[in-house]
ZAKE-25758 format. One record per residue: x, y, z of N, C-alpha, C, CB in turn. Coordinates in Angstrom, 3 decimals. Glycine has a CB too. Example, Ala and Ser with C-alpha at 12.3 -4.5 7.8 and 13.67 -1.06 7.14 Angstrom:
BEGIN
+----------+----------+----------+----------+----------+----------+----------+----------+----------+----------+----------+----------+
|     n_px |     n_py |     n_pz |    ca_px |    ca_py |    ca_pz |     c_px |     c_py |     c_pz |    cb_px |    cb_py |    cb_pz |
+----------+----------+----------+----------+----------+----------+----------+----------+----------+----------+----------+----------+
|   13.190 |   -5.690 |    7.800 |   12.300 |   -4.500 |    7.800 |   13.200 |   -3.300 |    7.800 |   11.308 |   -4.473 |    9.046 |
|   12.850 |   -2.250 |    7.080 |   13.670 |   -1.060 |    7.140 |   12.900 |    0.030 |    7.870 |   14.084 |   -0.598 |    5.725 |
+----------+----------+----------+----------+----------+----------+----------+----------+----------+----------+----------+----------+
// end
This chain:
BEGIN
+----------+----------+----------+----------+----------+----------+----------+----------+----------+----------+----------+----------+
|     n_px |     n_py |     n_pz |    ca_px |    ca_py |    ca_pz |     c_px |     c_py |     c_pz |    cb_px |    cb_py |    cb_pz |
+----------+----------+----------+----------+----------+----------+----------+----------+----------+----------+----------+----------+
|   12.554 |   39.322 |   84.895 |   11.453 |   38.779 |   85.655 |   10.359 |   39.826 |   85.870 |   11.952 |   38.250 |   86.990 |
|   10.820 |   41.021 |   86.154 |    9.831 |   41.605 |   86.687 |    8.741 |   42.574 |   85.235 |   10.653 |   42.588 |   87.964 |
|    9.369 |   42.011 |   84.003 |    9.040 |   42.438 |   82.832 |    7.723 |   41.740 |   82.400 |   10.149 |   42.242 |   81.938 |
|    7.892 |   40.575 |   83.036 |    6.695 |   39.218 |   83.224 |    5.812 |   39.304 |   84.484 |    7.499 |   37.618 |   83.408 |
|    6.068 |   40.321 |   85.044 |    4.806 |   40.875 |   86.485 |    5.436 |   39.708 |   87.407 |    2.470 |   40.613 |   86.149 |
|    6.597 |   39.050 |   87.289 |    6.793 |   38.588 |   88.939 |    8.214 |   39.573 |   89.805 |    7.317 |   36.526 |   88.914 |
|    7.962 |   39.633 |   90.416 |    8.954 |   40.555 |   91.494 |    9.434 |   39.577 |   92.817 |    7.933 |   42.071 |   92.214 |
|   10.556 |   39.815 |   93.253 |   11.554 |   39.151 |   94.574 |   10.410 |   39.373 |   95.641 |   13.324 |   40.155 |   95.061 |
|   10.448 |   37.983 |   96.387 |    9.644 |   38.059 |   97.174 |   10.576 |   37.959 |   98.718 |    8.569 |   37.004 |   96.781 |
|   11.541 |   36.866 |   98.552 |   12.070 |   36.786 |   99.574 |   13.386 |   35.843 |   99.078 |   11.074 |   36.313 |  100.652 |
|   14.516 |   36.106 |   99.790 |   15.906 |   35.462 |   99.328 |   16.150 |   34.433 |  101.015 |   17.473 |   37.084 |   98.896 |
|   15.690 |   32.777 |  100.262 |   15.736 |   32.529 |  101.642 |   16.897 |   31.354 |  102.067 |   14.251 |   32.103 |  102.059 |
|   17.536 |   31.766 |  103.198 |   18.360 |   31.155 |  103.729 |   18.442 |   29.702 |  104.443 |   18.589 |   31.910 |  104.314 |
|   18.968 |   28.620 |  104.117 |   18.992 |   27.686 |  104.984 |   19.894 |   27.202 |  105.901 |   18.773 |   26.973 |  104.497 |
|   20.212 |   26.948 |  107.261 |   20.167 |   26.674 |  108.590 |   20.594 |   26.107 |  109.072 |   19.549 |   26.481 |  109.000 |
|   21.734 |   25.238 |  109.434 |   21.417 |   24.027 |  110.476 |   22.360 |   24.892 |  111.301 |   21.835 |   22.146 |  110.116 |
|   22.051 |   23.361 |  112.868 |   23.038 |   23.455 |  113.936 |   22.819 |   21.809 |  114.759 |   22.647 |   25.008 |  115.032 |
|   24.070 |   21.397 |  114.906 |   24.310 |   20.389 |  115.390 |   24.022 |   20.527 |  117.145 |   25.672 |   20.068 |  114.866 |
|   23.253 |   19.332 |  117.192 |   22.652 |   20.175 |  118.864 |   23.370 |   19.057 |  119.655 |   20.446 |   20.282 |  119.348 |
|   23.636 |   20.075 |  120.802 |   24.085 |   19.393 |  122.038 |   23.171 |   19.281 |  123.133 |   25.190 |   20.011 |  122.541 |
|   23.460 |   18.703 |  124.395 |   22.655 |   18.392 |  125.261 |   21.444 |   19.844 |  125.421 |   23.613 |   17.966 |  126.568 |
|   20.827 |   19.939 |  125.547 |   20.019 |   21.369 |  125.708 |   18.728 |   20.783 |  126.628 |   19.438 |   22.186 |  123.950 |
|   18.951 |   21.476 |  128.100 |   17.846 |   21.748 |  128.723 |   16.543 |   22.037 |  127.977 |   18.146 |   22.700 |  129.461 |
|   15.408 |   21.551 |  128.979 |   14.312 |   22.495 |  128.402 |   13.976 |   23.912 |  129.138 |   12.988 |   21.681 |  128.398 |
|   14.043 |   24.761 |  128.551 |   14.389 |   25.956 |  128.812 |   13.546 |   26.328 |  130.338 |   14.034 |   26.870 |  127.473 |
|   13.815 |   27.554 |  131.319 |   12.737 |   27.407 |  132.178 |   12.202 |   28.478 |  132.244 |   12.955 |   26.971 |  133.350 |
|   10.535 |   28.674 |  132.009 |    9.801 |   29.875 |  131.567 |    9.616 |   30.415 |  132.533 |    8.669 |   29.804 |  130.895 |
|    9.421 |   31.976 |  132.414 |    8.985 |   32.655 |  133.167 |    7.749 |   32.727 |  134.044 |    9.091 |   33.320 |  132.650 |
|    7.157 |   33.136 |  135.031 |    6.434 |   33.338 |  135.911 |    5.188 |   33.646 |  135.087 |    6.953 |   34.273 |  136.838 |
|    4.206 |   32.815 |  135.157 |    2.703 |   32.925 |  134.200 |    2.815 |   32.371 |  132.864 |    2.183 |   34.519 |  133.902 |
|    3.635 |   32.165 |  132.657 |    4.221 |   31.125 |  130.927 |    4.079 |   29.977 |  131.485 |    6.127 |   31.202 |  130.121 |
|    3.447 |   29.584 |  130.263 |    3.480 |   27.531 |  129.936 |    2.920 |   27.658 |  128.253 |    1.763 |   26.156 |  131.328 |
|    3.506 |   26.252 |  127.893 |    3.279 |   25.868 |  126.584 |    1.839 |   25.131 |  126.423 |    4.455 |   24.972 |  126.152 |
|    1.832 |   25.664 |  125.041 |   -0.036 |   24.566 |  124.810 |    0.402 |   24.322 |  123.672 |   -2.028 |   25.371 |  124.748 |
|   -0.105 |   22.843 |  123.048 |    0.336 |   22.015 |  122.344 |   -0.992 |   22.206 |  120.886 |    0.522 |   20.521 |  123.324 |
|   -1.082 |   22.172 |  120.019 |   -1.785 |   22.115 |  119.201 |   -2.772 |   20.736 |  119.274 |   -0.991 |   22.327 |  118.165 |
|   -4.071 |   21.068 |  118.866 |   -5.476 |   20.169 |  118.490 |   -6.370 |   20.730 |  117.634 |   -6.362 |   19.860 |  119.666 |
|   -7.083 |   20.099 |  117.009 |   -7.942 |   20.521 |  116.235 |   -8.932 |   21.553 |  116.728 |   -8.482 |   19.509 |  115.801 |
|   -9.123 |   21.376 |  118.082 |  -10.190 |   22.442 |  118.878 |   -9.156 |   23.598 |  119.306 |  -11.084 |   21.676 |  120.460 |
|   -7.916 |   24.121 |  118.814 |   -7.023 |   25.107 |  119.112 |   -6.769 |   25.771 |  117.739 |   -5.750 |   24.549 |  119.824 |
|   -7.346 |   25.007 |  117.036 |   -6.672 |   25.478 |  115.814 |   -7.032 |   27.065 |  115.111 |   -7.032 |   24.354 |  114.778 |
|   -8.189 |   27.648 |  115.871 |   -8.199 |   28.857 |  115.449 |   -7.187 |   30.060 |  116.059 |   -9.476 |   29.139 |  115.599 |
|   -6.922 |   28.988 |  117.477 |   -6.079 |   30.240 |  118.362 |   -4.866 |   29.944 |  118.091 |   -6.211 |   30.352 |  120.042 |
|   -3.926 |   29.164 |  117.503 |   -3.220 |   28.937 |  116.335 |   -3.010 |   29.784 |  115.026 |   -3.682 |   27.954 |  116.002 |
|   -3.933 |   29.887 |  114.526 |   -4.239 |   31.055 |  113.770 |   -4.167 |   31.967 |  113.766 |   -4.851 |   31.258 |  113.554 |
|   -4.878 |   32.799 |  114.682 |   -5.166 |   33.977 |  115.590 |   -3.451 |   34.367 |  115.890 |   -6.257 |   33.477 |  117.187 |
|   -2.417 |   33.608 |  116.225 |   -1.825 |   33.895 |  116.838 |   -0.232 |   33.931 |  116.209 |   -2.232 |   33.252 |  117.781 |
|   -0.311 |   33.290 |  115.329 |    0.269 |   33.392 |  114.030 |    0.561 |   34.441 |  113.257 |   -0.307 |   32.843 |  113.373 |
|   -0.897 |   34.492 |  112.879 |   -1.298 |   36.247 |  112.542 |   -1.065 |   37.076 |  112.887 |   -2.168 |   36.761 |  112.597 |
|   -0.950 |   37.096 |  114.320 |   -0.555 |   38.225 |  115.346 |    1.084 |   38.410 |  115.000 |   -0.878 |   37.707 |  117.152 |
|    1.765 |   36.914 |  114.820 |    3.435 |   37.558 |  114.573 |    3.874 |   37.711 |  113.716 |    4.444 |   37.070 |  114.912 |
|    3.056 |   37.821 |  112.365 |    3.070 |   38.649 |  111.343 |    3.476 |   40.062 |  110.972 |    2.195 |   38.595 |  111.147 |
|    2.588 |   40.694 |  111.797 |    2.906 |   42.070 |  112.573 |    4.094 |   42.298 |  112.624 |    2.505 |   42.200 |  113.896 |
|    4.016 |   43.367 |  111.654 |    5.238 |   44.011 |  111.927 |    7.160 |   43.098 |  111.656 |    4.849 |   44.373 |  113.599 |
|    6.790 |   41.969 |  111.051 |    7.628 |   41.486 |  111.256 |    8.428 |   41.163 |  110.096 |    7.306 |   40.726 |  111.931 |
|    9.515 |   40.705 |  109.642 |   10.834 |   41.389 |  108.425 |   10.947 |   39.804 |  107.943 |   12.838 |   42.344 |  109.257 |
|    9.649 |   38.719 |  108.524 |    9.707 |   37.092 |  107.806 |    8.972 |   37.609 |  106.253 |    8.449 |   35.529 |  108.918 |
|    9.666 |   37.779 |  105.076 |    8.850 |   37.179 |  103.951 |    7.914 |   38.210 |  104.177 |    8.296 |   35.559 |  104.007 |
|    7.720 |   39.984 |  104.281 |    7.124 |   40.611 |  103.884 |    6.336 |   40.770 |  102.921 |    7.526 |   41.033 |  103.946 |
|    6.895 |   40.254 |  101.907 |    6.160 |   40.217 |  100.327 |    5.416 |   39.387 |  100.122 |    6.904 |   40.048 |   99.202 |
|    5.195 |   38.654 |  100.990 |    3.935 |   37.545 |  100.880 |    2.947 |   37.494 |  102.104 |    4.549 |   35.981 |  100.758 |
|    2.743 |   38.842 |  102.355 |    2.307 |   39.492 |  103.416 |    0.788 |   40.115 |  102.455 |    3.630 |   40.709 |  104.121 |
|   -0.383 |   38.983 |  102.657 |   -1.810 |   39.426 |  102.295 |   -2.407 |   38.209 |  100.651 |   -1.616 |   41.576 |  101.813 |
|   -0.727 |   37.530 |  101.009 |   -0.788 |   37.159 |   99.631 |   -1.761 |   35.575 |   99.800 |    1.012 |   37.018 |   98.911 |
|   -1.486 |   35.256 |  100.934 |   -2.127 |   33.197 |  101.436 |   -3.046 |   33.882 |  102.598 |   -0.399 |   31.490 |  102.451 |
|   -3.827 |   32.752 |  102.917 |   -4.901 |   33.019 |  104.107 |   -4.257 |   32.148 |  104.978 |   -6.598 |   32.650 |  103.867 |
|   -5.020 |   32.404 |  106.132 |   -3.825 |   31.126 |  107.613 |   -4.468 |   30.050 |  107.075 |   -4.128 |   31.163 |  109.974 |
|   -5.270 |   29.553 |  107.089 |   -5.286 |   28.247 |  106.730 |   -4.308 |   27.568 |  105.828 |   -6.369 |   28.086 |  106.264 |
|   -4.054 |   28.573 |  104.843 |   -3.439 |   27.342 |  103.581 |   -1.892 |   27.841 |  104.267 |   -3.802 |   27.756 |  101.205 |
|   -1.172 |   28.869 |  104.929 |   -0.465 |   29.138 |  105.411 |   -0.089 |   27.672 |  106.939 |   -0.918 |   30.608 |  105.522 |
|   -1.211 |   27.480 |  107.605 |   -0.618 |   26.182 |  108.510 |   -1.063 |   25.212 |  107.392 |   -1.399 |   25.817 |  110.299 |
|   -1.468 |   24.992 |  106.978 |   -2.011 |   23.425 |  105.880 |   -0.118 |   23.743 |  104.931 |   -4.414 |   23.874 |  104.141 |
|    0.130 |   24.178 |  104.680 |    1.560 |   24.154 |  104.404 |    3.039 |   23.667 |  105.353 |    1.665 |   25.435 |  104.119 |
|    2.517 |   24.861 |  106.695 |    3.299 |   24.343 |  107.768 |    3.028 |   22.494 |  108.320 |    2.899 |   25.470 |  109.005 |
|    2.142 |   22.454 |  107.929 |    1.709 |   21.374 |  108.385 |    2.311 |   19.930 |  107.228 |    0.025 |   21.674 |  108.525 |
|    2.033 |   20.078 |  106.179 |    3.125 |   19.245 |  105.095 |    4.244 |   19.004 |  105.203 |    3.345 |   19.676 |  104.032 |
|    5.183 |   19.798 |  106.214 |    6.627 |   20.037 |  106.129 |    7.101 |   18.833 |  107.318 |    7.085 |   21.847 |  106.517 |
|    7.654 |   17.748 |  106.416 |    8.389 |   16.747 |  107.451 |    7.047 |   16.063 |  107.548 |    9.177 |   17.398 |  109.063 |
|    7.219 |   14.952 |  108.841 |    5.958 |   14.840 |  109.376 |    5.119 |   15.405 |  110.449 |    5.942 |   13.943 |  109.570 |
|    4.235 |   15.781 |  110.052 |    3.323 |   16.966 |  111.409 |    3.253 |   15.919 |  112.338 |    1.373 |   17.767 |  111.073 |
|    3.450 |   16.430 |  113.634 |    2.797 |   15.658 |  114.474 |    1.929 |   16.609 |  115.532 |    3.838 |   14.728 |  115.130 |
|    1.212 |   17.047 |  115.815 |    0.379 |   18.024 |  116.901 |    1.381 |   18.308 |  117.937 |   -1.048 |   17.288 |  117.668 |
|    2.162 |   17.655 |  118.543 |    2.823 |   17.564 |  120.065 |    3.569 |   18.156 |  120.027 |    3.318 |   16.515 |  120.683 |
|    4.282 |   18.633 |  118.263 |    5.317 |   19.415 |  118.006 |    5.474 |   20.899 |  117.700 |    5.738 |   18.894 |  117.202 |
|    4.247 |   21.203 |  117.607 |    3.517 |   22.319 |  117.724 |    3.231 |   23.045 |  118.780 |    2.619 |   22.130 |  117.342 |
|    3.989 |   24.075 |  119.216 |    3.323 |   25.085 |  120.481 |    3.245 |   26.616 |  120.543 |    4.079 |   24.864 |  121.713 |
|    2.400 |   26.754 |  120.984 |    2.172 |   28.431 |  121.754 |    2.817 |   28.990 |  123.155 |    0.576 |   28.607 |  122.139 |
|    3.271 |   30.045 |  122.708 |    3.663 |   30.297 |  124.290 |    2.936 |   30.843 |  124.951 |    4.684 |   30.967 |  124.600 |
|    2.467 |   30.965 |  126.080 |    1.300 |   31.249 |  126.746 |    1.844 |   32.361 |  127.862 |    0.589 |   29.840 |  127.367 |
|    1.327 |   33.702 |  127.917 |    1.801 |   34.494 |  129.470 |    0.407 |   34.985 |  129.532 |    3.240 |   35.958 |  129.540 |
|   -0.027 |   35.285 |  130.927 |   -0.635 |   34.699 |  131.499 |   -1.889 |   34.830 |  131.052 |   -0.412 |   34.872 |  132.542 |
|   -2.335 |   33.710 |  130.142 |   -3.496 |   33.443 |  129.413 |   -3.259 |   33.758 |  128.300 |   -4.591 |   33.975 |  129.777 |
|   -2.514 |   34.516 |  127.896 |   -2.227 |   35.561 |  126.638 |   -1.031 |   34.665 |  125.318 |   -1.251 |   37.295 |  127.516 |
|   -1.878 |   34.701 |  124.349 |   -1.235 |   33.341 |  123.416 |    0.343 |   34.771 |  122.805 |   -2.985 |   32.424 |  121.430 |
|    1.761 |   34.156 |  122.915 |    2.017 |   35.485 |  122.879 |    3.365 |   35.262 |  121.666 |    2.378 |   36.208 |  124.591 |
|    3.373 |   33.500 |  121.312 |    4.681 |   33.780 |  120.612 |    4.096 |   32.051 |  119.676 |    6.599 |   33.921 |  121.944 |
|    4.953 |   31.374 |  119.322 |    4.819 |   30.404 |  118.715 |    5.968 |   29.660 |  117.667 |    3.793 |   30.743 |  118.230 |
|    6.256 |   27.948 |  118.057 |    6.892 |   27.472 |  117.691 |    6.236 |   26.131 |  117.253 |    7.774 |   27.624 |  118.398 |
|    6.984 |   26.093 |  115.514 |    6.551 |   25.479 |  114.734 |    7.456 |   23.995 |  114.581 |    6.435 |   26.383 |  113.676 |
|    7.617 |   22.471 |  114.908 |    8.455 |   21.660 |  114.402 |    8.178 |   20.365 |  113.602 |    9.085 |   21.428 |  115.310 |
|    8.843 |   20.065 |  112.936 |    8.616 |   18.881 |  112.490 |    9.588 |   18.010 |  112.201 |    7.987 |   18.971 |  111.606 |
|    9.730 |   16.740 |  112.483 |   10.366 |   15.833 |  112.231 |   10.362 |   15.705 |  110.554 |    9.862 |   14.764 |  113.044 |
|   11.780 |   15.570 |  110.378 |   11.844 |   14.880 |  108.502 |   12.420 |   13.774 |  108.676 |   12.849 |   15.722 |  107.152 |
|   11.482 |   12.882 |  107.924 |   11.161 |   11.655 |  107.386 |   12.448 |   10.993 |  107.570 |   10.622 |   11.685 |  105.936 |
|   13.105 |   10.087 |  108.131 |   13.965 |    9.128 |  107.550 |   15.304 |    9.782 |  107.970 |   13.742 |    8.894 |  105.917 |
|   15.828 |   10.774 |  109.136 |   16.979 |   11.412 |  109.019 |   17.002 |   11.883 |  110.744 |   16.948 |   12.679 |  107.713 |
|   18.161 |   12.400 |  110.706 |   18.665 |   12.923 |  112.624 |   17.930 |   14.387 |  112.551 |   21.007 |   13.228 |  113.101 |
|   16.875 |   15.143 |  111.465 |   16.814 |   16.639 |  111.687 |   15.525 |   16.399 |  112.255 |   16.950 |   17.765 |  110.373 |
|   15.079 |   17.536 |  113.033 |   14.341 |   18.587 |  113.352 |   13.760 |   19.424 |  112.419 |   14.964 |   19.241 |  114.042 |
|   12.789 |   20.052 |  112.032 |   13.008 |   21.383 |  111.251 |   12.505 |   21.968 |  111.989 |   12.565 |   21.688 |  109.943 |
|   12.570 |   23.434 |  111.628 |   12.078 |   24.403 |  112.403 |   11.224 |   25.108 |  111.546 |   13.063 |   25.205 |  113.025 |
|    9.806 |   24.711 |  111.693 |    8.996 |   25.228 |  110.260 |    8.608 |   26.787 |  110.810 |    7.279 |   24.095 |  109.767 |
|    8.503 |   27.586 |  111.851 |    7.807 |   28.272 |  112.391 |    7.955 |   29.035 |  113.644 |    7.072 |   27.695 |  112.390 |
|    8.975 |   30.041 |  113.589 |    8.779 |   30.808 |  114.988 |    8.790 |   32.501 |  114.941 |   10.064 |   30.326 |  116.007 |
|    7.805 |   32.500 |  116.136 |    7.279 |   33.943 |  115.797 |    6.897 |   34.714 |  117.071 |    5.963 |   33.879 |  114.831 |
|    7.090 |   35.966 |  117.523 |    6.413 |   36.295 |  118.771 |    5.337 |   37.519 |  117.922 |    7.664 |   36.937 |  120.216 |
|    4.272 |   37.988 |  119.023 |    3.601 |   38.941 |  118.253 |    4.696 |   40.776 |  119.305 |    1.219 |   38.569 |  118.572 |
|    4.489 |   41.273 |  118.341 |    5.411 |   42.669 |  118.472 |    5.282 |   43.053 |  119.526 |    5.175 |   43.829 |  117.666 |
|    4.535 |   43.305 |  120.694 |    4.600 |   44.040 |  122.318 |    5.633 |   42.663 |  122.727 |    2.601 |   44.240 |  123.513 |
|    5.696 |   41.722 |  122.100 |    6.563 |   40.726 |  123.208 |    8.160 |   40.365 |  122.746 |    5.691 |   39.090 |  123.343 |
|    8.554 |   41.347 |  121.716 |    9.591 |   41.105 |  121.362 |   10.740 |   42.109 |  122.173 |    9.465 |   41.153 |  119.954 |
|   12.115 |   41.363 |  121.718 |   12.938 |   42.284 |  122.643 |   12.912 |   42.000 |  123.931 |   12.576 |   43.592 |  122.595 |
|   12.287 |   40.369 |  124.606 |   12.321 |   40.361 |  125.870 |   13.207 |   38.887 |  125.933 |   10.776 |   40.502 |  126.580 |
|   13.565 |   38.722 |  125.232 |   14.414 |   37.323 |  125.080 |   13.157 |   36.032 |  125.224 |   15.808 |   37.186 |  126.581 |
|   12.066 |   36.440 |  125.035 |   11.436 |   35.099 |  124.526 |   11.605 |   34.004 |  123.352 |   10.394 |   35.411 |  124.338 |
|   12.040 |   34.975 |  122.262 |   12.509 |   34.025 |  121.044 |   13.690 |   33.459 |  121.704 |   12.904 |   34.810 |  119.496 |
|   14.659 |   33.473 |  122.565 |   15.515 |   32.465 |  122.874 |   14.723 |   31.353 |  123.454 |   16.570 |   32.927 |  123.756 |
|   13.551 |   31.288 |  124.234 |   12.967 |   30.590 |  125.347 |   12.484 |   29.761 |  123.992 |   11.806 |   31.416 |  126.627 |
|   12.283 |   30.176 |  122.732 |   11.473 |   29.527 |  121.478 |   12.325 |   28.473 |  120.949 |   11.123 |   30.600 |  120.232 |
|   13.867 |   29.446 |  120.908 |   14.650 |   28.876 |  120.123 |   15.192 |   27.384 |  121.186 |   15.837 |   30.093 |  119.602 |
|   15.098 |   27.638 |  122.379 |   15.754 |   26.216 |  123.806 |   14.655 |   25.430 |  123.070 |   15.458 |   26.465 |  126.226 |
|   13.386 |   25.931 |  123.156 |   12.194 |   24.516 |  123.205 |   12.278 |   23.588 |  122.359 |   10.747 |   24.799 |  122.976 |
|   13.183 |   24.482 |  121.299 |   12.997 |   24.166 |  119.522 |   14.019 |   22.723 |  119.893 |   13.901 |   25.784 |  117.968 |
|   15.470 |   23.307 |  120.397 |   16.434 |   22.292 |  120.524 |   16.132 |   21.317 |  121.410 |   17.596 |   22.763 |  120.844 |
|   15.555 |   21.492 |  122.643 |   15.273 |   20.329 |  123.263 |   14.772 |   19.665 |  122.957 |   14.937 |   20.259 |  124.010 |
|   13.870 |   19.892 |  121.989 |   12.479 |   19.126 |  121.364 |   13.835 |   18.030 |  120.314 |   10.886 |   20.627 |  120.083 |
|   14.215 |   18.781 |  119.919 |   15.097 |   18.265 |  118.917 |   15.999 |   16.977 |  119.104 |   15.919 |   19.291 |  118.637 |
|   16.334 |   17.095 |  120.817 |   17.717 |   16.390 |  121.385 |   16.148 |   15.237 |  122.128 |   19.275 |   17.731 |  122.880 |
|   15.114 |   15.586 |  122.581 |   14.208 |   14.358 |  122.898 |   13.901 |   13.488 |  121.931 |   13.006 |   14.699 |  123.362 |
|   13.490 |   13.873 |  120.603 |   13.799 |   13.484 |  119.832 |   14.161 |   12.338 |  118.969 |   14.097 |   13.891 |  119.986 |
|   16.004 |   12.251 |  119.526 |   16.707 |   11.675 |  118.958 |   17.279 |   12.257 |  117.964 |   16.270 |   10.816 |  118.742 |
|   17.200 |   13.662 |  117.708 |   17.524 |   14.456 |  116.032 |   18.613 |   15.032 |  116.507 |   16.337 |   15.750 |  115.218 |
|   19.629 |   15.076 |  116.232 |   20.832 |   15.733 |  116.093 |   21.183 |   17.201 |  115.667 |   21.370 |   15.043 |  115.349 |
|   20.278 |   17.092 |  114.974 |   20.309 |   18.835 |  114.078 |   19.562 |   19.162 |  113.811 |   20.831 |   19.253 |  112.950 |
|   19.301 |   20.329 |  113.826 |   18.202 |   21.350 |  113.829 |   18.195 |   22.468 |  112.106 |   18.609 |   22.430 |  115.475 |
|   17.113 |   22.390 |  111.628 |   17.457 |   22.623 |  110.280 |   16.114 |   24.060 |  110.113 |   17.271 |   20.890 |  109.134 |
|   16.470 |   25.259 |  109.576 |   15.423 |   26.121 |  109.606 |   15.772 |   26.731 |  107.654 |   15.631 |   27.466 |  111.225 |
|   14.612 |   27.476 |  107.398 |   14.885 |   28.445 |  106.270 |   14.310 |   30.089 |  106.773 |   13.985 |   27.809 |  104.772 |
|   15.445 |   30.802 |  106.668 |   15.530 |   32.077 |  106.843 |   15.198 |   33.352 |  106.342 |   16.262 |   32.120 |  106.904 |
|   13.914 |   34.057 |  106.102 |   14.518 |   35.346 |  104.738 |   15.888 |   35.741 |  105.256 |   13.417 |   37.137 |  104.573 |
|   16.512 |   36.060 |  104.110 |   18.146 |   36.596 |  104.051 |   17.827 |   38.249 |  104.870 |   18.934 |   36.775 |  101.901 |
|   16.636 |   38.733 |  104.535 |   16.496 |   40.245 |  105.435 |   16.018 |   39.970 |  106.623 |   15.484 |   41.407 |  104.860 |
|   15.850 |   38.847 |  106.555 |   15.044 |   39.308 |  108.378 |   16.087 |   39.027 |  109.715 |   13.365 |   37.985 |  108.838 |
|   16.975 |   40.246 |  109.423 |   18.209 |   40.281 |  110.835 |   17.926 |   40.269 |  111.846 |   19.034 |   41.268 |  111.094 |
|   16.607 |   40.219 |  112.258 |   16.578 |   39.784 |  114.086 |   16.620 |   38.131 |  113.872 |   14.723 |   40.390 |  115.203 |
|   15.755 |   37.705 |  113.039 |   16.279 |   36.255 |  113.183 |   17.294 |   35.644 |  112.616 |   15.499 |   35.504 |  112.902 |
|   17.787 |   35.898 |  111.747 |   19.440 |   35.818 |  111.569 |   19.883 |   35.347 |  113.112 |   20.260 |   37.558 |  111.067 |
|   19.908 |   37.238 |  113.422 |   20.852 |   37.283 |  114.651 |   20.545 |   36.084 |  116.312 |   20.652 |   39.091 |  115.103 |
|   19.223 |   35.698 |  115.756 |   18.408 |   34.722 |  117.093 |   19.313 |   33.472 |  116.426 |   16.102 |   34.455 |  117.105 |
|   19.355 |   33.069 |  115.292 |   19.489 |   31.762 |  114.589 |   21.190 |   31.383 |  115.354 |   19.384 |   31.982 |  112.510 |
|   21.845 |   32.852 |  115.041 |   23.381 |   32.901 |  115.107 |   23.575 |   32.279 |  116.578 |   24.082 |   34.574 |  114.912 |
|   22.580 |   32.936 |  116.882 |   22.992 |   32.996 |  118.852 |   23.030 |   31.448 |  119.288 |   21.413 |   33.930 |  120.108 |
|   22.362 |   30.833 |  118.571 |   21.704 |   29.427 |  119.020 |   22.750 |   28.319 |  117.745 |   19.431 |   29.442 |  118.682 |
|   23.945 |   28.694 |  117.662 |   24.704 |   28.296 |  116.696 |   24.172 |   27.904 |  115.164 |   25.288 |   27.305 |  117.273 |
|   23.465 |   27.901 |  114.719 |   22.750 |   27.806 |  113.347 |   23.786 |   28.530 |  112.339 |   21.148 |   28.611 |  113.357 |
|   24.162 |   27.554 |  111.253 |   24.890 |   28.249 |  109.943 |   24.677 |   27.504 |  109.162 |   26.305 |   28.554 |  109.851 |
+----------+----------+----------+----------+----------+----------+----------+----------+----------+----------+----------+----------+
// end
């Protein structure tokens, strides 16, 4: 392959977990969720970008898509619906982000999208990402929760594990 100029970009893993009752998680002091709209959609972007940074998702395709065609992708996956889409918000500060979508015709969830930007990691917010993900999932009506993983990126592995995902 790489004799033909293409090189490993990412070895990626797929996901589920059969969900049980799951609270919606309860955020911290100055946190609330904002839901995606067309008049958000840059701070969406913006913020996306931000959890890029530094982070071990699919490195190698790091400079390679612009955000747009990057959410216009997220956005294909399952059916988009806006409501399923959120930011985590501390206080004012857009600081993490979770991506979902319903697939077509079935009990899943997917999980197209979760990300914090780097000063906010290590504080157990990606769990607060990963509750929203499942509750969203169990309101729903979806049974299971379905994600794709890079095989290197061991903090989320290890988030996926925590939240029963195999």
């Amino acid at each position: 392959m790489k004799n033909c100029g293409f090189g490993r970009l990412a070895e990626l893993l797929y996901l589920q977990a059969v969900m049980e009752k799951v609270a919606e998680p309860p955020l911290p002091a100055g946190c609330k969720w904002l839901t995606y709209a067309p008049d958000r959609h840059e701070l969406f972007a913006r913020t996306i970008l931000a959890t890029y940074s530094d982070s071990f998702d699919c490195p190698g395709l790091n400079g390679l898509r612009n955000i747009d065609d990057i959410l216009a992708g997220h956005r294909a996956t399952g059916d988009f619906d806006p409501a399923w889409w959120f930011l985590l918000i501390e206080n004012d500060i857009p600081v993490g982000a979770v991506l979902l979508s319903k697939v077509h015709r079935s009990d899943v969830t997917e999980l197209v999208y979760l990300g914090l930007i780097p000063a906010k990691r290590g504080r157990g917010l990606s769990d607060i990402l990963m509750r929203r993900a499942a509750a969203m999932a169990m309101a729903g009506k979806h049974g299971r929760l379905s994600l794709a993983v890079d095989g290197g990126n061991v903090p989320a592995l290890k988030l996926y594990w925590r939240h029963g995902c195999r």
